[in-house]
C-alpha positions in Angstrom: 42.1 0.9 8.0 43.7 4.2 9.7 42.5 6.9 9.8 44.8 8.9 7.5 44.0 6.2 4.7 40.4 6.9 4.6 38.8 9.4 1.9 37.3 12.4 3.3 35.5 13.5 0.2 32.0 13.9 0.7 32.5 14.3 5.2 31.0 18.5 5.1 27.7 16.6 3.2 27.3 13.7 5.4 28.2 15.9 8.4 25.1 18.4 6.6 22.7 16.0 6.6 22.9 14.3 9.9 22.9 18.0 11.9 19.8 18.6 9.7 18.0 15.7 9.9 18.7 16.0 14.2 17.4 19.3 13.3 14.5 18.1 11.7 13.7 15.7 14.6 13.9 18.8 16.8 11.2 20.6 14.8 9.1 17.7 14.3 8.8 17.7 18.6 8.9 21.5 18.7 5.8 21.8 16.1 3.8 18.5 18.8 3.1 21.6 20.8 4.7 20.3 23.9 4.5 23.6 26.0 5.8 27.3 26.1 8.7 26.4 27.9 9.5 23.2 26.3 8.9 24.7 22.7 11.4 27.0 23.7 14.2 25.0 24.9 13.5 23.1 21.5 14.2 26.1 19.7 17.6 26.5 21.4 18.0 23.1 20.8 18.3 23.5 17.1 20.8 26.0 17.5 22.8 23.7 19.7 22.7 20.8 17.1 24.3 23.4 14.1 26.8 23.9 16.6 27.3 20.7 17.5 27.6 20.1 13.4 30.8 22.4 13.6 32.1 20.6 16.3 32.1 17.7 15.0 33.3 18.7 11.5 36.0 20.0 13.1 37.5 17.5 15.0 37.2 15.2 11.9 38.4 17.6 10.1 42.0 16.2 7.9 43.8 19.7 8.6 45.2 20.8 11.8 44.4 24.9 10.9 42.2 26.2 13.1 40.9 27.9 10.2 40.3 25.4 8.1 38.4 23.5 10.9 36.5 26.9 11.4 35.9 26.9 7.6 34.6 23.0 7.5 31.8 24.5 10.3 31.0 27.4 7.7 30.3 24.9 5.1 28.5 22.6 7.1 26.2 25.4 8.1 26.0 26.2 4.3 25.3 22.9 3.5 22.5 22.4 6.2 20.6 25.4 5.2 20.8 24.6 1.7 18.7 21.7 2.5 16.6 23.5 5.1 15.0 25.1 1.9 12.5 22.9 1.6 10.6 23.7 4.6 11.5 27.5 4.7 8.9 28.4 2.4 6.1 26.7 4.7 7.4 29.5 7.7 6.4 33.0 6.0 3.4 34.6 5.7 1.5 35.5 2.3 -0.9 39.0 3.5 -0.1 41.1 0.5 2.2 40.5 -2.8 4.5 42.5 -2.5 6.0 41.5 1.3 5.8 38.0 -0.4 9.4 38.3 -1.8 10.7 40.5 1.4 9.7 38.0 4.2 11.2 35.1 1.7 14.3 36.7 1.3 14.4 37.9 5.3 14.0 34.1 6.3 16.0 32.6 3.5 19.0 35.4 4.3 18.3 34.5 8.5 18.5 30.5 7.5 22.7 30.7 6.2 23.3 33.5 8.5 22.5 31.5 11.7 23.3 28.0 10.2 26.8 29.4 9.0 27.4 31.3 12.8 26.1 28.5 14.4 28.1 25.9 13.2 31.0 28.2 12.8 31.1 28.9 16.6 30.5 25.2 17.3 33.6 24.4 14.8 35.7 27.3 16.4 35.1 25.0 19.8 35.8 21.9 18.4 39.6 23.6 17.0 41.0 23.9 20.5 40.7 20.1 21.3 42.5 16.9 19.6 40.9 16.1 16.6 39.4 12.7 16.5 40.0 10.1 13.8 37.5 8.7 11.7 36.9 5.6 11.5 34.4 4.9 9.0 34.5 5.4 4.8 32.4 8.5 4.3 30.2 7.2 1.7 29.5 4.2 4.5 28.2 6.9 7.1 26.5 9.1 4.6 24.5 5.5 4.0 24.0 4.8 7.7 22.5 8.9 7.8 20.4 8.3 4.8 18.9 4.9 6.9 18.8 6.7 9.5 16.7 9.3 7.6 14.5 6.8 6.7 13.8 5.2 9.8 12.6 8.7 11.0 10.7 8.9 8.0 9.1 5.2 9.2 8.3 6.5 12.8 6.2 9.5 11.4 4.3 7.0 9.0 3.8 4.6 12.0 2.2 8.1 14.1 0.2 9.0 10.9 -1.3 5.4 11.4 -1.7 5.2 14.9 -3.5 8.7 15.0 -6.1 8.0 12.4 -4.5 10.5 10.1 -3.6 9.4 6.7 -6.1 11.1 5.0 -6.0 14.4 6.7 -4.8 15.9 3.4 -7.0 15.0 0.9 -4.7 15.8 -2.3 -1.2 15.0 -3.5 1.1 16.8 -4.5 -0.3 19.6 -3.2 -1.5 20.2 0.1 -5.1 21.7 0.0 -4.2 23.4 -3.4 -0.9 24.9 -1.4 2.4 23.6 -3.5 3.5 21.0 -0.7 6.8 23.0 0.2 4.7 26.1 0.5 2.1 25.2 2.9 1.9 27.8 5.4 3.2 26.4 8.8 0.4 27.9 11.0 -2.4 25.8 9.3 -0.5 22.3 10.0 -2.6 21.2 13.4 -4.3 18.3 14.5 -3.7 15.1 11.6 -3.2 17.6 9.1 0.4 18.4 11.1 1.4 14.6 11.1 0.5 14.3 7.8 2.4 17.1 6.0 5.0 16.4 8.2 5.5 12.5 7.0 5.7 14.0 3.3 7.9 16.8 4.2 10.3 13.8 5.7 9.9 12.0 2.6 11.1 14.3 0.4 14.3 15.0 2.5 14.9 11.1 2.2 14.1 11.6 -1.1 17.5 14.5 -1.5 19.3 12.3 1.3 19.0 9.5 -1.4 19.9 11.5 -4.5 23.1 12.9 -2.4 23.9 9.5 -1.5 23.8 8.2 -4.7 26.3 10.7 -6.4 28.6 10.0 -3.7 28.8 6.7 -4.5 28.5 6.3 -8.2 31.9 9.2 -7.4 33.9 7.2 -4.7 32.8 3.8 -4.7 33.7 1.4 -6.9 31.6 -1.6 -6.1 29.6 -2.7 -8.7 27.2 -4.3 -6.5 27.1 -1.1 -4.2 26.8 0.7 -7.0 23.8 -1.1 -8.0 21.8 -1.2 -4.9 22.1 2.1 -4.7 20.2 2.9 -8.2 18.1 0.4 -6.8 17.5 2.0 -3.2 16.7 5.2 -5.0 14.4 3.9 -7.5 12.5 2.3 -4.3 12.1 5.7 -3.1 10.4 6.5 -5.8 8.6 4.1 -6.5 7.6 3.8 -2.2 6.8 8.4 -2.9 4.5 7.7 -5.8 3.0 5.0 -3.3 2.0 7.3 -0.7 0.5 9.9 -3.3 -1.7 6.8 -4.4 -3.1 5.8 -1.1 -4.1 9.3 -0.8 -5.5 9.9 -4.2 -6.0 6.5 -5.7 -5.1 8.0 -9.3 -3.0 10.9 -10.7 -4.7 13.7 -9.9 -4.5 17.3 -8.2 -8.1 17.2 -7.4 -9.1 17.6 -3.7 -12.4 17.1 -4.9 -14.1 13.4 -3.1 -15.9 12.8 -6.6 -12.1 12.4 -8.3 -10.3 10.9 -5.2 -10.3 7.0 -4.4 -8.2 6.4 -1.4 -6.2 2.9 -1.6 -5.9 0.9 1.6 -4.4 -1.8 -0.3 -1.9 0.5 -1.6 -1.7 1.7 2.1 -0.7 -1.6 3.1 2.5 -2.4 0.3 3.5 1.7 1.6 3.9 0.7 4.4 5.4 -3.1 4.2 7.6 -1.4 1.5 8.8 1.3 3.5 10.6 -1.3 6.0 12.1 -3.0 2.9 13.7 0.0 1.4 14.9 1.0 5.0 16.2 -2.6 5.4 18.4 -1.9 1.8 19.8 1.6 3.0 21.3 -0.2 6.3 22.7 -3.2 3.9 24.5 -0.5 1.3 25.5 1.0 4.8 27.6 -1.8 5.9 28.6 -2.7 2.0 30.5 0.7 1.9 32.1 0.2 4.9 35.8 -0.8 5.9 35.0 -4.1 7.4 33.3 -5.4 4.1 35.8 -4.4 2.3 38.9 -5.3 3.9 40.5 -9.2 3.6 38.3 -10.0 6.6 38.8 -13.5 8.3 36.7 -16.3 7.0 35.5 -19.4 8.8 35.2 -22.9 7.2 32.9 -25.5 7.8 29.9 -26.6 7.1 27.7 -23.3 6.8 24.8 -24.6 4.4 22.2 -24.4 7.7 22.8 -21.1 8.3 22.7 -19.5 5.4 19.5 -21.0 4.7 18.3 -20.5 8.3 19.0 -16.6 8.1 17.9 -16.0 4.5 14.8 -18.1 6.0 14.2 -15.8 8.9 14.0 -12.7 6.5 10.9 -14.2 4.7 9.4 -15.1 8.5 9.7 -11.7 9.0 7.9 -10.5 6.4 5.3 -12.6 6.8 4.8 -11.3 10.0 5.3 -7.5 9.0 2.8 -7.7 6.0 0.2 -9.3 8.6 0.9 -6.5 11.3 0.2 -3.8 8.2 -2.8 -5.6 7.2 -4.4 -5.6 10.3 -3.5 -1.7 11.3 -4.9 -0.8 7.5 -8.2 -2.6 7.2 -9.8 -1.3 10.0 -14.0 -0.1 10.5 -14.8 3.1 11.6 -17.1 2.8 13.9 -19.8 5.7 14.8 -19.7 6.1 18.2 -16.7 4.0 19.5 -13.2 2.7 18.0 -12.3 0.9 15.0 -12.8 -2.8 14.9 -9.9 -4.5 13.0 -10.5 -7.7 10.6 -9.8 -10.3 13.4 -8.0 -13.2 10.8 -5.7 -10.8 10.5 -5.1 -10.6 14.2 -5.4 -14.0 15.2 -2.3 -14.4 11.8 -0.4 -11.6 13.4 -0.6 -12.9 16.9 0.3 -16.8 15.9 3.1 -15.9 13.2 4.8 -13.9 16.3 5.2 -17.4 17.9 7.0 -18.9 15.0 8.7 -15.6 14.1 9.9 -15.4 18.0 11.4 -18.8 17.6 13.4 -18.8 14.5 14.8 -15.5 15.6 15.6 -17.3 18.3 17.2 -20.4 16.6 19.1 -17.9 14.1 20.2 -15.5 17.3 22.0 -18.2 19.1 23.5 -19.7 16.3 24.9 -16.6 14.9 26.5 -15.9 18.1 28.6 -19.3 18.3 31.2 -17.6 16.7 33.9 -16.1 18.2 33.7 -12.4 19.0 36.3 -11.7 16.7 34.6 -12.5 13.2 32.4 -9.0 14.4 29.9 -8.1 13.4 28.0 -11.8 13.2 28.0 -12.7 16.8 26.8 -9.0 17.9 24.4 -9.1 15.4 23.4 -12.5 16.8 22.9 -10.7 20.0 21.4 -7.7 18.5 18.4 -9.3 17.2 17.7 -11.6 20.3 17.8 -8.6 22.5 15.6 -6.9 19.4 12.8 -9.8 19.4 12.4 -9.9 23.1 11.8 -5.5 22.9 9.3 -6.5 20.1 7.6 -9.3 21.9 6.8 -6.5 24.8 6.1 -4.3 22.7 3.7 -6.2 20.9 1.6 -7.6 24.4 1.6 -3.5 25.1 0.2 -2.5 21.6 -2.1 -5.2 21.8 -3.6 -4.3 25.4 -3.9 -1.0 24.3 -6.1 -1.7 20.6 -8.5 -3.8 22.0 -9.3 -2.2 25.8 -10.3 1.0 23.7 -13.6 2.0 24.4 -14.2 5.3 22.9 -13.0 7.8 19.4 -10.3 8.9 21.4 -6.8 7.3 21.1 -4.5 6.8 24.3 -1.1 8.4 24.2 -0.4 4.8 25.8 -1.7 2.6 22.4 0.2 5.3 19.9 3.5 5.4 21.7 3.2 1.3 22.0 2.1 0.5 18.2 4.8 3.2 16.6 7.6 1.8 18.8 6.4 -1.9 18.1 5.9 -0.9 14.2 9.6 1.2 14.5 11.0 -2.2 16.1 9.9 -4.6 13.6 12.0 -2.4 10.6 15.0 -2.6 13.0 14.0 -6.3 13.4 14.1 -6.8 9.6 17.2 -4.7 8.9 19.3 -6.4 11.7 17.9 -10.0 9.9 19.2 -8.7 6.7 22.9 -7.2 7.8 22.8 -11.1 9.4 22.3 -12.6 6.5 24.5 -10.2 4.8 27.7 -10.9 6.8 27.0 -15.0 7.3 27.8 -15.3 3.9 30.5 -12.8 3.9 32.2 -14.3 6.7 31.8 -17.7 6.3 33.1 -20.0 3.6 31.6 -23.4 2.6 33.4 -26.9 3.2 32.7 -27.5 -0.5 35.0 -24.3 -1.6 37.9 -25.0 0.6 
């Protein structure tokens, strides 16, 4: 497909969300307090990735104007801060009632006004270069930004866990009585932080989700894209009114302990759900794009095996994902030292990762006995090998880590290990369902030929 072929509708949105959701990642390191120094070269940071918007809105921009590439920056910026309105509220202060409505309108006015300069400047950069040609369907990359959004949204969750802190706000919607989008930013510290952050996240998947969907249901006219992606929202909300559950246990804005029954079962389906809906974002990703669609080259033969094998190694998978959830959930405070975990669960996890290490492995290596050209099922053959082997590592480190803790405090060591092996498993999962995916969309039975 060239480049000149390809619909641009919908590129300032896509091009939006993914400088605000770098954005966002930004913030979310800025607000860890990693130093003076480093918090400040965060800061910049943010500046540099609005600008960095422009630039690259520019360069993909369809018109050779300098202005028009200049404008596609403006809009970008426009776009971002649009979005950026649902943590602005969280960033000014409340003393008296009537600087309420100045100090909203000061940082709502600063917000467009640097995102629009911002990117503008970064677009005015990108003008004087060659302009680069897109390659991919924009609906296709607004998916793979929406994913990407959500595997963000999957590595907070995974650092909520791993620091103990899922109940650090005891009410939902509302964050200690505060409307959630209104929590004042200087009383998010400790587990509260990662808390409201991971729900702050899942509301911009949440408006990452609704965007995506109205770009498809306008440009796309698959009806099975069409579908999943009623259905991928609809997981969102079901996988939102999830997490309120496990907080709350019913529908309430109490924050009172008398009217509050925190789930941990609920806790565990959040979080094995959470990988599935990520898993469906990357599959409407690659649906949407220019490969799937196109008259690709199909192989015959007998292919029965390994369909079965990879549709198989989804459901190892998920074994194995819903017994790693299980065991981080149910765990016993302890009074004076760490949690103990339930060990059946261990001993499943830990015995499961031997059969899931092998099918991946049978699945892997067949998938890649097919020539290079019938992309992407030989690289995703590689991909998940090289993904199990990261996930086997990972998994010795987490374990190490859980069960040489001696005291309350948690080692950076075990929540950097247990959020990357937790992050690694979705990926795992995702790349076993694209396999699946394009296995049967490549290959064509003996039977049909």
């Amino acid at each position: 497909m060239s480049d000149q072929s390809i619909d641009r509708r919908g590129l300032h949105l896509a091009l939006a969300f993914a400088t605000t959701v770098t954005m966002w990642v930004i913030g979310y390191l800025a607000m860890m307090r990693p130093g003076v120094v480093a918090g400040e070269i965060l800061f910049a940071a943010m500046f540099v990735a609005l600008g960095l918007g422009g630039f690259v809105g520019a360069r993909l921009c369809a018109s050779p104007s300098r202005a028009a590439q200049v404008q596609t920056g403006v809009i970008i910026g426009a776009l971002s801060a649009t979005v950026n309105l649902l943590i602005v509220g969280s960033l000014f202060g409340r003393d008296t009632e009537s600087s309420v409505w100045m100090q909203l309108f000061a940082w709502v006015g600063g917000l467009f006004v640097a995102s629009t300069v911002s990117c503008a400047i970064g677009a005015a950069i990108g003008a004087r270069g060659r302009r680069w040609t897109l390659r991919v369907p924009v609906t296709a990359l607004f998916a793979a930004i929406t994913a990407a959004t959500i595997f963000l949204l999957l590595i907070t969750g995974g650092l909520v866990t791993g620091l103990e802190a899922g109940l650090a706000v005891p009410d939902w919607p509302n964050s200690f009585g505060h409307n959630m989008l209104l929590y004042p930013l200087a009383e998010m510290k400790g587990g509260i932080y990662y808390e409201h952050a991971h729900r702050l996240y899942g509301m911009l998947v949440g408006v990452s989700a609704i965007a995506l969907l109205v770009q498809i249901a306008r440009f796309e006219s698959g009806r099975l894209v069409r579908t999943l992606a009623v259905v991928g929202f609809s997981f969102i909300v079901v996988q939102g009114l999830m997490g309120a559950l496990r907080v709350t246990g019913n529908f309430t804005l109490s924050q009172e302990s008398a009217d509050l029954a925190p789930s941990t079962a609920i806790g565990v389906v959040h979080g094995i759900f959470g990988q599935v809906v990520f898993a469906l974002f990357c599959l409407i990703a690659a649906l949407c794009g220019a490969r799937w669609k196109s008259p690709a080259t199909q192989v015959a033969g007998d292919t029965v095996t390994g369909r079965r094998m990879s549709a198989l190694l989804i459901a190892v998978l998920f074994v194995q994902l819903a017994s790693g959830a299980i065991y981080r959930h149910y765990q016993v405070p302890v009074a004076d030292g760490p949690a103990t975990y339930p060990k059946w669960a261990m001993h499943l996890h830990l015995s499961w990762a031997v059969v899931t290490f092998i099918m991946t492995l049978l699945v892997g290596l067949r998938a890649m006995r097919f020539p290079k050209s019938l992309r992407p099922l030989p690289q995703l053959g590689h991909g998940i090998l090289m993904l199990v082997g990261v996930q086997f590592v990972l998994g010795i480190g987490a374990f190490v880590f859980v069960i040489t803790r001696k005291s309350l405090t948690i080692p950076t060591g075990e929540i950097i290990f247990t959020t990357m092996h937790q992050a690694t498993g979705a990926l795992l999962l995702a790349t076993s369902v694209l396999l699946c995916a394009w296995w049967r969309r490549i290959t064509v039975l003996a039977s049909s030929v």
